[in-house]
Structures are given as structure tokens and as C-alpha cells.
VOPA-600129 format. One record per residue: residue in one letter; x, y negated, z negated of N, C-alpha, C in turn. Coordinates in steps of 0.001 Angstrom, whole numbers, plus 500000, padded with zeros to 6 digits. Last residue first. Layout:
REM residues N
@res->a	nxx->X	nyy->Y	nzz->Z	caxx->X	cayy->Y	cazz->Z	cxx->X	cyy->Y	czz->Z
...
END
This chain:
REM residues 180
@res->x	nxx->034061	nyy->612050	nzz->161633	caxx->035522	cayy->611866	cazz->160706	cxx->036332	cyy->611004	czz->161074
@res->x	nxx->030846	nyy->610160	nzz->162475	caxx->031964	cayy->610837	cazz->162583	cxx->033503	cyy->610792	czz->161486
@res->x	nxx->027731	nyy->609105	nzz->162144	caxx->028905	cayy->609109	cazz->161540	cxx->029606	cyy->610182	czz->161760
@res->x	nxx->025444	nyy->606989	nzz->163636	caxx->026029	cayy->608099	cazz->163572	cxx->027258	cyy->607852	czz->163112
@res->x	nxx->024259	nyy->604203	nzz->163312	caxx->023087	cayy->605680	cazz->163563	cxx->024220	cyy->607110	czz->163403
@res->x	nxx->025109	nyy->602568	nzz->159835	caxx->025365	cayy->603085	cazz->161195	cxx->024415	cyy->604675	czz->161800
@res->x	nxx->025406	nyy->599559	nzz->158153	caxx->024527	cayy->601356	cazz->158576	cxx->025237	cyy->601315	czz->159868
@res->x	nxx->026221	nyy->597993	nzz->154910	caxx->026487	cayy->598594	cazz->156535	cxx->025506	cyy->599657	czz->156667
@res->x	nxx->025906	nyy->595045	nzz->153270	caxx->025517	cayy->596030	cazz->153615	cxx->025809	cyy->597042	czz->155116
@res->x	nxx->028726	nyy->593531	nzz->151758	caxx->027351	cayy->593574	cazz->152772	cxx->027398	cyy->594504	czz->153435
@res->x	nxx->030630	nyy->593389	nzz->149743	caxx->029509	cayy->594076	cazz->149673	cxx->028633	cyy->593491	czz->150398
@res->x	nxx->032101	nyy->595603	nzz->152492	caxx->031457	cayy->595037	cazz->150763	cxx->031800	cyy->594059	czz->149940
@res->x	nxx->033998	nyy->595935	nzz->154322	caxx->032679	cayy->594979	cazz->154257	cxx->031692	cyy->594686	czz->153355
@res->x	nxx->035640	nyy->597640	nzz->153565	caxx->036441	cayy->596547	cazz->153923	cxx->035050	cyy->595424	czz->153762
@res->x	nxx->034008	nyy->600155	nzz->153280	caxx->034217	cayy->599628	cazz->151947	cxx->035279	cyy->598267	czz->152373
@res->x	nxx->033610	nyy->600908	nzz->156327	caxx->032062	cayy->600468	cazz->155468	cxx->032798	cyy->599352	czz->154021
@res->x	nxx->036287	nyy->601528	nzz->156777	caxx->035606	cayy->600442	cazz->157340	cxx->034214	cyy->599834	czz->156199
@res->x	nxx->037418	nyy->603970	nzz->156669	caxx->036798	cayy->603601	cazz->155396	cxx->036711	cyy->601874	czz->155493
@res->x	nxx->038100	nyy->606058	nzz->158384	caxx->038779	cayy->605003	cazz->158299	cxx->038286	cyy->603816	czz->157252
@res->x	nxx->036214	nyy->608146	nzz->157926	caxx->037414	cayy->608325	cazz->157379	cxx->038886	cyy->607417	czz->157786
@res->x	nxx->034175	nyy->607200	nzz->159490	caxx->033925	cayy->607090	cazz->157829	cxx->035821	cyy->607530	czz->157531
@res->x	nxx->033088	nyy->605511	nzz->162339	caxx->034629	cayy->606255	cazz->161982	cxx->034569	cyy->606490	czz->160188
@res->x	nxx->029942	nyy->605033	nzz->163520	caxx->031049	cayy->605091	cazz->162168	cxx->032078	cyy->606144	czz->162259
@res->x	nxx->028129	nyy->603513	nzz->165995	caxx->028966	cayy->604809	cazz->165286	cxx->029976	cyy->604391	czz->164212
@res->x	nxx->026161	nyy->601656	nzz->166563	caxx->026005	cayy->602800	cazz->166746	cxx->027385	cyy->603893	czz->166035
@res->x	nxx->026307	nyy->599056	nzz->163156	caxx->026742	cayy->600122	cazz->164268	cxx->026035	cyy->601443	czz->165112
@res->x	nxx->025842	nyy->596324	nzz->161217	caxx->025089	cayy->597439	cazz->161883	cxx->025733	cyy->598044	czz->163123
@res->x	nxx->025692	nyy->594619	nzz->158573	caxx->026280	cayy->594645	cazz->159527	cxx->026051	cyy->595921	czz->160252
@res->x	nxx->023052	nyy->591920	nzz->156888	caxx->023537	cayy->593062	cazz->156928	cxx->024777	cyy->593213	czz->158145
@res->x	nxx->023027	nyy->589457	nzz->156275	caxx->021733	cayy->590388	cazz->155732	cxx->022716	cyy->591738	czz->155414
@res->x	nxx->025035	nyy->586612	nzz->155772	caxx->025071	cayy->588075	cazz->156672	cxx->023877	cyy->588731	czz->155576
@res->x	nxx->023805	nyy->583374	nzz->156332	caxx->023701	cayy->584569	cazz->155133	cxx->023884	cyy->585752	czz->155932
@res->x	nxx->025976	nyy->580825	nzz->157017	caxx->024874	cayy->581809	cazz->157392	cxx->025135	cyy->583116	czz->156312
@res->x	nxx->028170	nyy->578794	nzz->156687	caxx->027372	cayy->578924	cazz->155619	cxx->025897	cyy->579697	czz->156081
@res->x	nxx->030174	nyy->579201	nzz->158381	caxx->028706	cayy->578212	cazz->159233	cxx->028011	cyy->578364	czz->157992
@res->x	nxx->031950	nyy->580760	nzz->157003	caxx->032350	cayy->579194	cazz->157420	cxx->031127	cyy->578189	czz->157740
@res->x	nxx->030151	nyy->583164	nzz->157328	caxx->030395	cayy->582196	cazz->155768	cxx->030645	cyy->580950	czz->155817
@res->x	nxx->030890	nyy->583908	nzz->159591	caxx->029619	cayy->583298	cazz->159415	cxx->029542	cyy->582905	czz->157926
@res->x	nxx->033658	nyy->584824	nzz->158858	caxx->033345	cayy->583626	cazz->160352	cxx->031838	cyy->583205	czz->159983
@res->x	nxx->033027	nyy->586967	nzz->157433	caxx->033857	cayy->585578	cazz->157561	cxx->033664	cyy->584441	czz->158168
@res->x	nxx->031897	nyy->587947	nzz->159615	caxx->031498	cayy->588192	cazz->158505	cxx->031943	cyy->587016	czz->157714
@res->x	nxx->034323	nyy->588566	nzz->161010	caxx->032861	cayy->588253	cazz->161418	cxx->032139	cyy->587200	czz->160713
@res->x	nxx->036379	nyy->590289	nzz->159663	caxx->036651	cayy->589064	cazz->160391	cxx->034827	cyy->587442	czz->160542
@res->x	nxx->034564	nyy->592395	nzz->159642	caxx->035388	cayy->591936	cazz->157870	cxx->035294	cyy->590366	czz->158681
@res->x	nxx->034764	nyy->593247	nzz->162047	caxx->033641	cayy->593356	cazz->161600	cxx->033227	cyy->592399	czz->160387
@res->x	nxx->037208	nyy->593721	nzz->162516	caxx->036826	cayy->592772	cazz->163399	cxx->035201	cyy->592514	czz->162426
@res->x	nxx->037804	nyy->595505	nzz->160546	caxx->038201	cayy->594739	cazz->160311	cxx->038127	cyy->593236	czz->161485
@res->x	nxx->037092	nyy->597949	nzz->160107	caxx->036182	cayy->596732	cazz->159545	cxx->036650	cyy->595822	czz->159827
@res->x	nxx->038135	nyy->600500	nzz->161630	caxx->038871	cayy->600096	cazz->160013	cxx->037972	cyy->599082	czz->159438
@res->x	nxx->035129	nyy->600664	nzz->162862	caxx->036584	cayy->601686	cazz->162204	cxx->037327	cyy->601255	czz->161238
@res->x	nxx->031975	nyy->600986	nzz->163926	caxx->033007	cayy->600579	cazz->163169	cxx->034081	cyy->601438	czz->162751
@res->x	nxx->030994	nyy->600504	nzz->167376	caxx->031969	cayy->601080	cazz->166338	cxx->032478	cyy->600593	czz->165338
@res->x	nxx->029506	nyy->598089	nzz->168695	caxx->029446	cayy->599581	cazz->169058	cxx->029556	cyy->600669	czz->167830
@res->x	nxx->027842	nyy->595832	nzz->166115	caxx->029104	cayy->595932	cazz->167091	cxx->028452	cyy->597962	czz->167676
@res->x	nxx->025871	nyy->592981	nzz->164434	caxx->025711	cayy->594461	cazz->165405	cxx->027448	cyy->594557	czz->166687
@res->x	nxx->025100	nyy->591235	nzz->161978	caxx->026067	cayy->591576	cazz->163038	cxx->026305	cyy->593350	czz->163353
@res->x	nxx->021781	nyy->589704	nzz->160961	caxx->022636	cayy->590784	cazz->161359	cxx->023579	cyy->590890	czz->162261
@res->x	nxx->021190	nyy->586531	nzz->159323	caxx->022202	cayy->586740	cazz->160364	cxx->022251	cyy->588683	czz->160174
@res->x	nxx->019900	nyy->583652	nzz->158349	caxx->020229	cayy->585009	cazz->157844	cxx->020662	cyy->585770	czz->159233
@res->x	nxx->021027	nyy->580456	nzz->157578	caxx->020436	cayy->581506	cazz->158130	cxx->020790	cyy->582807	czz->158093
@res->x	nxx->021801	nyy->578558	nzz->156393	caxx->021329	cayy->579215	cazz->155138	cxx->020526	cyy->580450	czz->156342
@res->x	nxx->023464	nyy->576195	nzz->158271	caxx->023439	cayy->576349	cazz->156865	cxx->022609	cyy->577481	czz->156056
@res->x	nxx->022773	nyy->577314	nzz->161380	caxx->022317	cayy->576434	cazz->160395	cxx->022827	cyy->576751	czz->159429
@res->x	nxx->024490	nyy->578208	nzz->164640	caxx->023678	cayy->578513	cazz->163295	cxx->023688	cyy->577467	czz->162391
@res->x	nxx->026213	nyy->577075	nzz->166280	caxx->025699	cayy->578296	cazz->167182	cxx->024530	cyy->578699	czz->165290
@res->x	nxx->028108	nyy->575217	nzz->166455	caxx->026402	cayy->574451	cazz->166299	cxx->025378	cyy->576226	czz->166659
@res->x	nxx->030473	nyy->576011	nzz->166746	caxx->029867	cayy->575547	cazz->165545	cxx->028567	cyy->574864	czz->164894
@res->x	nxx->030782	nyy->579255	nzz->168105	caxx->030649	cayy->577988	cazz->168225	cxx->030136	cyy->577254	czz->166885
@res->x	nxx->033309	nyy->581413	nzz->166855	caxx->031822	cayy->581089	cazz->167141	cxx->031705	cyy->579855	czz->167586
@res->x	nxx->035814	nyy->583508	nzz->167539	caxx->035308	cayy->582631	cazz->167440	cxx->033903	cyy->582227	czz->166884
@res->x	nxx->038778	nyy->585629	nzz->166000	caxx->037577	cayy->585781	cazz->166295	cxx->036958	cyy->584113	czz->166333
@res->x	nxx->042265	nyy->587010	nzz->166933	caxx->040762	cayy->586084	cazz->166506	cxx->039850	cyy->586039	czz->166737
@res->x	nxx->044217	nyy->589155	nzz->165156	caxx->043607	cayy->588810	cazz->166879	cxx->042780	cyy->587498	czz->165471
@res->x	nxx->047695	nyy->590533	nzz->165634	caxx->046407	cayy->589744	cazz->164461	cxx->045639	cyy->589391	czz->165737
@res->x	nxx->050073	nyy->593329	nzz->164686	caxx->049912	cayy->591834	cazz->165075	cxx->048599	cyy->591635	czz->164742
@res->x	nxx->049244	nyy->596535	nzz->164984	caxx->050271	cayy->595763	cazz->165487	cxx->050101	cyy->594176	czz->165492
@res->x	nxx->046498	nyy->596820	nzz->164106	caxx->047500	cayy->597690	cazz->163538	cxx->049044	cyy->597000	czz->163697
@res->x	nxx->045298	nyy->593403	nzz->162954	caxx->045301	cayy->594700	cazz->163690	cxx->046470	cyy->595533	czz->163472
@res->x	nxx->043433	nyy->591123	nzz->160951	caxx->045233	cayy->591845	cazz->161024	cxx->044495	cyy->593184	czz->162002
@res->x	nxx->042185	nyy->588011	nzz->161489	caxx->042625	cayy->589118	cazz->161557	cxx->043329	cyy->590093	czz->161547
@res->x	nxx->041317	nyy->584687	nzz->161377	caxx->041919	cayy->585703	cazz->162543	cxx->041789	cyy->586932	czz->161322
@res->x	nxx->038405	nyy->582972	nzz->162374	caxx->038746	cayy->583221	cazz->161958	cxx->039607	cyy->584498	czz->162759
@res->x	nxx->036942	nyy->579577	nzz->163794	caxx->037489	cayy->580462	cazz->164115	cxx->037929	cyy->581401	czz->162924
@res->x	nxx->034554	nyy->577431	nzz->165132	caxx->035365	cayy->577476	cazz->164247	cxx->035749	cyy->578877	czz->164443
@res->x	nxx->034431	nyy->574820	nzz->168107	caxx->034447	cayy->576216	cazz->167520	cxx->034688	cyy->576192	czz->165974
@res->x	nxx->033245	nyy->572478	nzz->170594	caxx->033637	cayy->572885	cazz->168874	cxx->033364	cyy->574665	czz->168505
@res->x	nxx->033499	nyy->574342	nzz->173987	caxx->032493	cayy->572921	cazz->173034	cxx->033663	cyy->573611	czz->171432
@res->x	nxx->032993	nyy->577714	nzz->174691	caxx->033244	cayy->576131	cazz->174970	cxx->032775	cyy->575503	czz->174400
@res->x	nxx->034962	nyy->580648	nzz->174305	caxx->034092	cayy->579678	cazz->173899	cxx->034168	cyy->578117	czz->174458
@res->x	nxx->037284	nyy->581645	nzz->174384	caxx->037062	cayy->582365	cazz->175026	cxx->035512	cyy->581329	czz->174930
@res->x	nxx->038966	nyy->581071	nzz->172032	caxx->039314	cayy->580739	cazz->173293	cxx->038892	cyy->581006	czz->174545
@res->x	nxx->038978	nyy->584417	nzz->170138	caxx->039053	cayy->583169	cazz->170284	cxx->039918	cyy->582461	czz->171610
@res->x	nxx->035929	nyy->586632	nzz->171045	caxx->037582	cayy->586568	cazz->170670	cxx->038378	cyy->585013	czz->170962
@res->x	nxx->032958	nyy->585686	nzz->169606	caxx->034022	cayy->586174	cazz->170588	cxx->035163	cyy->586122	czz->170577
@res->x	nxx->029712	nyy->585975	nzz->168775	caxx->031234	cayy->585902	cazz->168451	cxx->032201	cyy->586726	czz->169444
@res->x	nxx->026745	nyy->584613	nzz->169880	caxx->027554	cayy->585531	cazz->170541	cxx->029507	cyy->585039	czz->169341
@res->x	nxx->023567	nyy->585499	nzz->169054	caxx->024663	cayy->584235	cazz->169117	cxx->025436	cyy->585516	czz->169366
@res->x	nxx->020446	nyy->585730	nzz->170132	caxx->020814	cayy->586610	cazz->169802	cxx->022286	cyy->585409	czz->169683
@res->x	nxx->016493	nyy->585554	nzz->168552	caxx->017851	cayy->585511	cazz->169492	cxx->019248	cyy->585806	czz->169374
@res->x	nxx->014057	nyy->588205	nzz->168108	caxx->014981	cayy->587090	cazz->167630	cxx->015786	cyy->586617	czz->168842
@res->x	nxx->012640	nyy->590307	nzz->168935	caxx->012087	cayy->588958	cazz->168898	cxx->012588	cyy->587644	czz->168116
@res->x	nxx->013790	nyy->592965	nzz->168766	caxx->013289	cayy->592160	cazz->166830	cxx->012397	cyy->591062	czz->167099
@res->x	nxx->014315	nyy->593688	nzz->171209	caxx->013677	cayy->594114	cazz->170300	cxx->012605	cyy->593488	czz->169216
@res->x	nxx->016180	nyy->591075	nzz->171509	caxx->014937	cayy->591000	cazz->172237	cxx->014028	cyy->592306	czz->171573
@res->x	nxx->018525	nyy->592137	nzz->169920	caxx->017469	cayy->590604	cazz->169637	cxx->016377	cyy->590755	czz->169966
@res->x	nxx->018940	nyy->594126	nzz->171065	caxx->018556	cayy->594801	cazz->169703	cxx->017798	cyy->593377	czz->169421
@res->x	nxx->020010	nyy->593052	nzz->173419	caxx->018767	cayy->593759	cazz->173475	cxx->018071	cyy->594678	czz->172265
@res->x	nxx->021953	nyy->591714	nzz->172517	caxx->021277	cayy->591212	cazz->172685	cxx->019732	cyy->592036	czz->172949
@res->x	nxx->023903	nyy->594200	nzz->171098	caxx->023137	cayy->592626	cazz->170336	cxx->022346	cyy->592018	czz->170880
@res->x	nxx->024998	nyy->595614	nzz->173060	caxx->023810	cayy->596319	cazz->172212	cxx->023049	cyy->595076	czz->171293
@res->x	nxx->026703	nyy->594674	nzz->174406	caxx->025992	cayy->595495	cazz->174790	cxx->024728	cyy->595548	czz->174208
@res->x	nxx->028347	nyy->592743	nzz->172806	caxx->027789	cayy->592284	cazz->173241	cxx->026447	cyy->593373	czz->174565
@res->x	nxx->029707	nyy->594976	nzz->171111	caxx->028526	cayy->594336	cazz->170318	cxx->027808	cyy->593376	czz->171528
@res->x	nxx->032058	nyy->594810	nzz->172249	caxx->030673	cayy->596175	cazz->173083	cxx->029547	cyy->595802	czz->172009
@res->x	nxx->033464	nyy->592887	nzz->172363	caxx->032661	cayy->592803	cazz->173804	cxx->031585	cyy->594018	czz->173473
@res->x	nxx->032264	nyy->590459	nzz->170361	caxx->033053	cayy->590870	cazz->171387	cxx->033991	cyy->591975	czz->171149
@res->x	nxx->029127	nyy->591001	nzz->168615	caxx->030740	cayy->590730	cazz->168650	cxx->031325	cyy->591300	czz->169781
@res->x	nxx->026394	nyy->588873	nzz->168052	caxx->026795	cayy->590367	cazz->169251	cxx->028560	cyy->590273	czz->168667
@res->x	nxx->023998	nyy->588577	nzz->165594	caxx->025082	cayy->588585	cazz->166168	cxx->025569	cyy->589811	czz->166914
@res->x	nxx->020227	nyy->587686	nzz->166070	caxx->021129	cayy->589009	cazz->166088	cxx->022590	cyy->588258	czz->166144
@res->x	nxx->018526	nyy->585485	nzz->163242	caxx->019485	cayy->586038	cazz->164346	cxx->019992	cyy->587405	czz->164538
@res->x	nxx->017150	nyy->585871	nzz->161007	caxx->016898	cayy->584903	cazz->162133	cxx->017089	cyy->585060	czz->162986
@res->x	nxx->015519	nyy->588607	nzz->159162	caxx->016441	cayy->587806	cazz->159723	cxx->015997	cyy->586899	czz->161169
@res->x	nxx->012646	nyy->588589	nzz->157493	caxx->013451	cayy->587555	cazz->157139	cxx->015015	cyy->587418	czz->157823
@res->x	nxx->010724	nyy->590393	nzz->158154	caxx->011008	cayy->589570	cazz->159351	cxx->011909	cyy->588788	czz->158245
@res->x	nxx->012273	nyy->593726	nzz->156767	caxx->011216	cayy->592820	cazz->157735	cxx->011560	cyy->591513	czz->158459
@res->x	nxx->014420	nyy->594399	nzz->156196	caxx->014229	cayy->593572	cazz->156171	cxx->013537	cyy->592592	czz->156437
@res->x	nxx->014161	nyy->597638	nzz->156894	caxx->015100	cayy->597080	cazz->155220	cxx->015013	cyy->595798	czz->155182
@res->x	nxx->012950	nyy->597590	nzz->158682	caxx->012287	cayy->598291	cazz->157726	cxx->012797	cyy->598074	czz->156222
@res->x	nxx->013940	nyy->596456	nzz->160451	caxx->012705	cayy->595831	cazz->160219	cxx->012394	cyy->596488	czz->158820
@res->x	nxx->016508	nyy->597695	nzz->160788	caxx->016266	cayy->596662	cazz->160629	cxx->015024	cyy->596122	czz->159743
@res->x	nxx->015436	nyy->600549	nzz->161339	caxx->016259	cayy->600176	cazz->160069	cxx->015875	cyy->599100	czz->159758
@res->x	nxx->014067	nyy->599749	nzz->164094	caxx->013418	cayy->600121	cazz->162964	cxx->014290	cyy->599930	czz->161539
@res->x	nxx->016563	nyy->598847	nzz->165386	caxx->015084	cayy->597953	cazz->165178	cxx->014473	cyy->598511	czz->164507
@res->x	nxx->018296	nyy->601459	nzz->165471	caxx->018518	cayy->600107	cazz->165210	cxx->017539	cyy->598956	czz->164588
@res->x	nxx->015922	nyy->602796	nzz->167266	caxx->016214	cayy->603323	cazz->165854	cxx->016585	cyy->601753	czz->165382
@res->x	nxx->016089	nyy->601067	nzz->169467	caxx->014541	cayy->601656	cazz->168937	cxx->015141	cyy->601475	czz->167397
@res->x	nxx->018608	nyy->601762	nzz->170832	caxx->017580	cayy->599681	cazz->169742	cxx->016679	cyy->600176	czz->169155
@res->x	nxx->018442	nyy->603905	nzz->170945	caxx->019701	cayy->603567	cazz->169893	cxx->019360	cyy->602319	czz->169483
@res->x	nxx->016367	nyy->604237	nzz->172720	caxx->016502	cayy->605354	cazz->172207	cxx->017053	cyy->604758	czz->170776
@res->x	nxx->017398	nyy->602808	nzz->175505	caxx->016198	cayy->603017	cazz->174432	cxx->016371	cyy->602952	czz->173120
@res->x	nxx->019472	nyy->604750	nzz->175112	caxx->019796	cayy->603542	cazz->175278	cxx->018726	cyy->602727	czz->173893
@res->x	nxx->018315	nyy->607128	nzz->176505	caxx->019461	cayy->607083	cazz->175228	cxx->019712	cyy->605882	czz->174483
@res->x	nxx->016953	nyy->606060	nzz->178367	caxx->016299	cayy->606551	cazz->177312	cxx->017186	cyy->606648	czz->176045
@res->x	nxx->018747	nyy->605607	nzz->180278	caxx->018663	cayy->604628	cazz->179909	cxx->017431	cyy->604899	czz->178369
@res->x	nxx->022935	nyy->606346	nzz->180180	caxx->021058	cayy->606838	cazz->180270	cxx->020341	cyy->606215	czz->179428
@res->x	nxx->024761	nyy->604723	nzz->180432	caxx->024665	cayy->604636	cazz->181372	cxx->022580	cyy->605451	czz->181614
@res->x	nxx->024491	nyy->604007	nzz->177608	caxx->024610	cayy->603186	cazz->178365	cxx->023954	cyy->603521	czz->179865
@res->x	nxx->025598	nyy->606600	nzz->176540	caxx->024707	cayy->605936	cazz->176136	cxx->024179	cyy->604911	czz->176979
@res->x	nxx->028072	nyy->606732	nzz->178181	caxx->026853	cayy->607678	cazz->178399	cxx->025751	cyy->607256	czz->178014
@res->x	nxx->029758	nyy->605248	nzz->176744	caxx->029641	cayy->604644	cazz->177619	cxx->027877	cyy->605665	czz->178718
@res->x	nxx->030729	nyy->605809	nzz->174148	caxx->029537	cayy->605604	cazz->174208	cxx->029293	cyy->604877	czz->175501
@res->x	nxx->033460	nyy->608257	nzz->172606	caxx->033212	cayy->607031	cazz->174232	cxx->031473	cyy->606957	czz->173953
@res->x	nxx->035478	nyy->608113	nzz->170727	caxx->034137	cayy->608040	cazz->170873	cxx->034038	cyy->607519	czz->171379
@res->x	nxx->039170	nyy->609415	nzz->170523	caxx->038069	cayy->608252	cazz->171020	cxx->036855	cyy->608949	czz->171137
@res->x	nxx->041025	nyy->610451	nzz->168360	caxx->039888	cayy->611308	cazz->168932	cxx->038739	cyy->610238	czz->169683
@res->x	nxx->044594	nyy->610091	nzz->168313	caxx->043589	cayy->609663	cazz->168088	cxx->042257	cyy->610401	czz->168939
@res->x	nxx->047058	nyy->611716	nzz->169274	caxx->046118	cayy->611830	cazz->167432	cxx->044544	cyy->611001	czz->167249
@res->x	nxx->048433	nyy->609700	nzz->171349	caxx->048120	cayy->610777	cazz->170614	cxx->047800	cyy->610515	czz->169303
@res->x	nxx->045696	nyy->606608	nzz->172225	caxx->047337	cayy->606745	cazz->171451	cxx->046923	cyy->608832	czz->171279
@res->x	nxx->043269	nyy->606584	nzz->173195	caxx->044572	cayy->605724	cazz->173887	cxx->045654	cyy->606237	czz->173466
@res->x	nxx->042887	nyy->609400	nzz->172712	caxx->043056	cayy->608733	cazz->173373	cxx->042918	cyy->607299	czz->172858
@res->x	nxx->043263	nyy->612974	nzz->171984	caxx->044726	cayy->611664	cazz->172130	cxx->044452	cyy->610555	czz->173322
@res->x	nxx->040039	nyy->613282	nzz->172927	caxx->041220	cayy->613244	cazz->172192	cxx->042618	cyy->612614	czz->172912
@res->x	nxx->036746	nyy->611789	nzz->173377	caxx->038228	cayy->612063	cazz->174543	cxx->039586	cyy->612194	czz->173224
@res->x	nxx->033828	nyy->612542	nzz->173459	caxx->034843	cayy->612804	cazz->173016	cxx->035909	cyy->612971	czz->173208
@res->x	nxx->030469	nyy->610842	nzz->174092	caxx->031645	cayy->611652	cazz->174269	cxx->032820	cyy->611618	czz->173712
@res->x	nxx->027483	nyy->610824	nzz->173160	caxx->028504	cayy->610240	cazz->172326	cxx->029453	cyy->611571	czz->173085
@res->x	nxx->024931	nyy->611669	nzz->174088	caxx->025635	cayy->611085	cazz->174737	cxx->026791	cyy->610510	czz->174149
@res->x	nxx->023975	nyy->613189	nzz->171903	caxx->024555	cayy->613908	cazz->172670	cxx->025143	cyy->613277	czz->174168
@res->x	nxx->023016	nyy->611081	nzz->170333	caxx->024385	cayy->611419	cazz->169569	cxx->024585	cyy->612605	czz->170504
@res->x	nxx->021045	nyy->610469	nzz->171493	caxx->021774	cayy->609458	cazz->171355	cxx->023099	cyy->610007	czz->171031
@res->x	nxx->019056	nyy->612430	nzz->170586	caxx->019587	cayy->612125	cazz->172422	cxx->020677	cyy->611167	czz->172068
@res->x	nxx->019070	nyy->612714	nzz->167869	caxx->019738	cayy->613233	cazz->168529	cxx->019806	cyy->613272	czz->170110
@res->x	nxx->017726	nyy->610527	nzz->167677	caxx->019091	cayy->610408	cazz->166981	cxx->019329	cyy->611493	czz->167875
@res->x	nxx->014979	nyy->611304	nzz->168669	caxx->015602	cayy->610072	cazz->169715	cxx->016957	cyy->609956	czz->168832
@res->x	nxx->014785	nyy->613162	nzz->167020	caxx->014836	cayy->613373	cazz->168730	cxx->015267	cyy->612470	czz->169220
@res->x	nxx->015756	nyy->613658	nzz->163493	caxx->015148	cayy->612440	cazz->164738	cxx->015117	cyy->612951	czz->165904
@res->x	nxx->016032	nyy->617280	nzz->162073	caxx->016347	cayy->615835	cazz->162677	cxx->015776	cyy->614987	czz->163518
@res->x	nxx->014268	nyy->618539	nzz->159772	caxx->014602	cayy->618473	cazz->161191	cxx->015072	cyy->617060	czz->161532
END
């Protein structure tokens, strides 16, 4: 039988086809959000994986901009960590370091600040969705530069047949739910 609190979570996962672009099937998790047991519900689980594949040896949550910044900080306050914020570059104040990115059309960036971690800290990065990996890939990157150890990288939902998980190997991915 399945989780109760996986499945409140995965019956607030809505489904808007040809959206933004035709062909595409958007996973709206904005339901999640808006109920707050669902919500609950998705740090709970989240915080258990966590703890359970790593007890207390991470330091930090990372949030990634913007819907990692939903769910990163209150997956911190969960764990009783804190939480650093990566953001799309230029969007930060004080010394940054930065890495960019290829998107379907053109390249984005990603920031951090450069006093935002230590040399050898251990780090989970938590976003909404993963799909191709590649903000995720970006990240990930970005915390190599600060010489932080990614533990792991962690989603409420997986696109698997955009084959994201294998752009981020080999650090480890989960996600509470997986779609085509």
C-alpha cells in the first residue's frame, strides 16, 4: 500500500497539457502549496529521506531559484539547518561566483554569494522539478566552485523521460514523484 501523506501530495499535482508550448504536459504544484497538509505533507517525506540517507552530516539546505525557493527553506527549518539561496545571476549582492547553462533556446545563469559556504560543507540542493538537470547540473557546479560537498539533489517531481537524474551523476537524486 502506498504512503498517505505521498499520496495527498501527488493528488495535488495538476496537469495542464500543451502548456507553455504545444506537446508539452506542465505539472503544476501550485495546489501543493496552496493546501497546507499537502505541503506538510512533501517536507515531512523530503526530511525523512534526508535524515534517513544522511542523518545529521548535512550542513545546509540549498533553495534554487525560484520554486526551490518554496520548498528549501522550510525543508531547512525541518532538518534544523539553514538554508543558502542560488539565484539567477545578478540578482545577489556583495561578491558572487557564478555558473551558466544551456537552455533549449540560449543559456541562463546561476549565482551564489561567495561567503554563502565553507570549503568542505555538505550541502542538499532542493528545487520543485527536475527535467532536463540542467539548472540543477548548473548548481551543482556552482557549489564545487565554493569547494562544498553536494550530499545529494532532491525534488518534489521528476520528469524521468527527460533523463535529468543521469545529467547529475553521479550525485545522488530523489524525487517524491515521478512522471513520463
Amino acid at each position: 500500500m502506498a504512503d498517505p501523506e505521498l499520496q495527498l501530495v501527488e493528488r495535488r499535482i495538476r496537469s495542464f497539457p500543451d502548456f507553455p508550448t504545444p506537446g508539452v504536459l506542465f505539472r503544476d504544484i501550485s495546489p501543493v502549496l496552496k493546501d497546507p497538509a499537502s505541503f506538510r505533507a512533501a517536507i515531512g517525506l523530503l526530511a525523512r529521506h534526508l535524515k534517513a540517507t544522511h542523518g545529521g552530516r548535512i550542513d545546509y539546505i540549498a533553495g534554487l531559484d525560484s520554486r526551490g525557493f518554496l520548498f528549501g527553506p522550510s525543508l531547512a527549518q525541518e532538518l534544523g539547518l539553514g538554508c543558502v539561496l542560488i539565484r539567477k545571476r545578478g540578482k545577489l549582492p556583495g561578491p558572487t561566483v557564478w555558473a551558466s547553462y544551456a537552455l533549449e533556446y540560449g543559456k541562463a545563469e546561476l549565482e551564489i554569494q561567495k561567503d554563502a559556504l565553507e570549503p568542505g560543507q555538505k550541502v542538499v540542493v532542493v528545487d520543485d522539478l527536475l527535467a532536463t538537470g540542467g539548472t540543477m547540473h548548473a548548481a551543482c557546479e556552482l557549489l564545487g566552485h565554493l569547494q562544498a560537498e553536494v550530499l545529494e539533489c532532491v525534488s518534489l517531481v521528476e520528469l524521468t523521460s527527460l533523463k535529468g537524474r543521469e545529467k547529475l551523476a553521479p550525485v545522488p537524486f530523489f524525487s517524491l514523484l515521478q512522471y513520463e
